[in-house]
C-alpha positions as CSV (number, residue, x, y, z in Angstrom):
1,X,-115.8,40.5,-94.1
2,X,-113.4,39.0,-91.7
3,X,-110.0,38.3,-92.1
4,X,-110.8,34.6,-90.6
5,X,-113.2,33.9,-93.4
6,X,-110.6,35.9,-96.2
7,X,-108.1,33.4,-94.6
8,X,-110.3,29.8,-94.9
9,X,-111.3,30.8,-98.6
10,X,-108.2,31.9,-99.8
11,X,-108.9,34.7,-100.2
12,X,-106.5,38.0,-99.9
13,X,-108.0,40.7,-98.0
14,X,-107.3,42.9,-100.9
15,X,-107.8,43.0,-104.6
16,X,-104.7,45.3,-105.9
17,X,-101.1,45.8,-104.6
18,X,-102.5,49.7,-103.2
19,X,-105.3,47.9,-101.2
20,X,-102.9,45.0,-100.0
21,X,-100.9,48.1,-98.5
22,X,-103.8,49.8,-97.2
23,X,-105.3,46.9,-95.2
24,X,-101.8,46.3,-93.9
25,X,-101.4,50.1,-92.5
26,X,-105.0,49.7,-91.1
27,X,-105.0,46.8,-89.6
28,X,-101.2,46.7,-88.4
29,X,-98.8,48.6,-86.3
30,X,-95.2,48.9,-88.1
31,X,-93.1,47.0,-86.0
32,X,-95.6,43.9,-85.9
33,X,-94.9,44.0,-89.5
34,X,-91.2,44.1,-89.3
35,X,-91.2,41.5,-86.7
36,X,-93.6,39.4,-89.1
37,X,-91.8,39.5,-91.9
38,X,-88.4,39.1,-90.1
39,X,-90.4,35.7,-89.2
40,X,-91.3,35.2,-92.6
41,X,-89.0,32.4,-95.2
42,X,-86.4,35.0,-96.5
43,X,-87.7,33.8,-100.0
44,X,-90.8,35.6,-99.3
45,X,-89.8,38.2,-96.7
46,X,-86.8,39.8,-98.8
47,X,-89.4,40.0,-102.4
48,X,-91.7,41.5,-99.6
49,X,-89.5,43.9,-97.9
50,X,-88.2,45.2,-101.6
51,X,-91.6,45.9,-103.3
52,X,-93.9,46.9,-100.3
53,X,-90.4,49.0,-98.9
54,X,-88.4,49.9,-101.4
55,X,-90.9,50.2,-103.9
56,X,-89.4,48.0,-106.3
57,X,-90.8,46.5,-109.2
58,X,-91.0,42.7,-109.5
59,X,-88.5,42.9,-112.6
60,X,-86.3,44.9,-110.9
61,X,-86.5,42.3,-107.9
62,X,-85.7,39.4,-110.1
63,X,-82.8,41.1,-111.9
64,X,-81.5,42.1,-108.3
65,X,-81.8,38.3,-106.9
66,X,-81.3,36.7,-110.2
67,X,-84.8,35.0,-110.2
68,X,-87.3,34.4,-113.0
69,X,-89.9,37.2,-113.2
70,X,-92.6,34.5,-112.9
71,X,-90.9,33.4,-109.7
72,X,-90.8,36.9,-108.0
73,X,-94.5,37.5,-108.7
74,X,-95.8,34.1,-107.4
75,X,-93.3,34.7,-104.2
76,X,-95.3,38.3,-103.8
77,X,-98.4,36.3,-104.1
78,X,-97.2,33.6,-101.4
79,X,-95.8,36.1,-99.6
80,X,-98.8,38.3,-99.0
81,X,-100.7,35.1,-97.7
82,X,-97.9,34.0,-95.4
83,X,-97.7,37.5,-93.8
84,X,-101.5,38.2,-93.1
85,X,-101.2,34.7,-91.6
86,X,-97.8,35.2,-89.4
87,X,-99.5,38.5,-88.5
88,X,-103.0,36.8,-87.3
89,X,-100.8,34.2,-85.3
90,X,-98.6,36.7,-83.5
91,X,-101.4,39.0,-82.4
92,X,-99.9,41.7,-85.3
93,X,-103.2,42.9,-86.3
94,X,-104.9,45.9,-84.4
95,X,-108.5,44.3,-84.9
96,X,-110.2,41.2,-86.5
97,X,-112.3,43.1,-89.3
């Protein structure tokens, strides 16, 4: 399945948060990712950076930023979808697939 066609249906390219991370470190070289997310609304790119980087659980992200649980998984959500599409546009992905 392409990414193009994940991307129109809205779709993420992977089911779980282990997937997600494993499409991410197959189809992306580090620092396109760290440029992407630098690109990225802080609101999403910090809640990004913190689970995906520090490993951090999304209670432990809201108690950190003082956000609503709720808020911090829907900003993971958002975020994920932001970044595979900042990634597409920037040329960040090592192949189409």
């Amino acid at each position: 399945v392409s990414l193009d066609r994940l991307t129109e249906e809205g779709v993420e390219p992977a089911a779980s948060e282990d997937d997600f991370t494993d499409w991410v470190c197959a189809n992306c070289d580090k620092q396109g990712v760290i440029a992407a997310l630098g690109r990225l609304d802080p609101l999403y790119g910090i809640v990004l950076y913190y689970h995906y980087g520090e490993e951090m659980s999304a209670k432990d992200i809201a108690e950190l930023l003082g956000r609503k649980l709720s808020a911090v998984k829907q900003q993971l959500v958002r975020g994920k979808k932001l970044l595979i599409k900042e990634l597409k546009a920037e040329g960040g992905l090592r192949n189409d697939d």
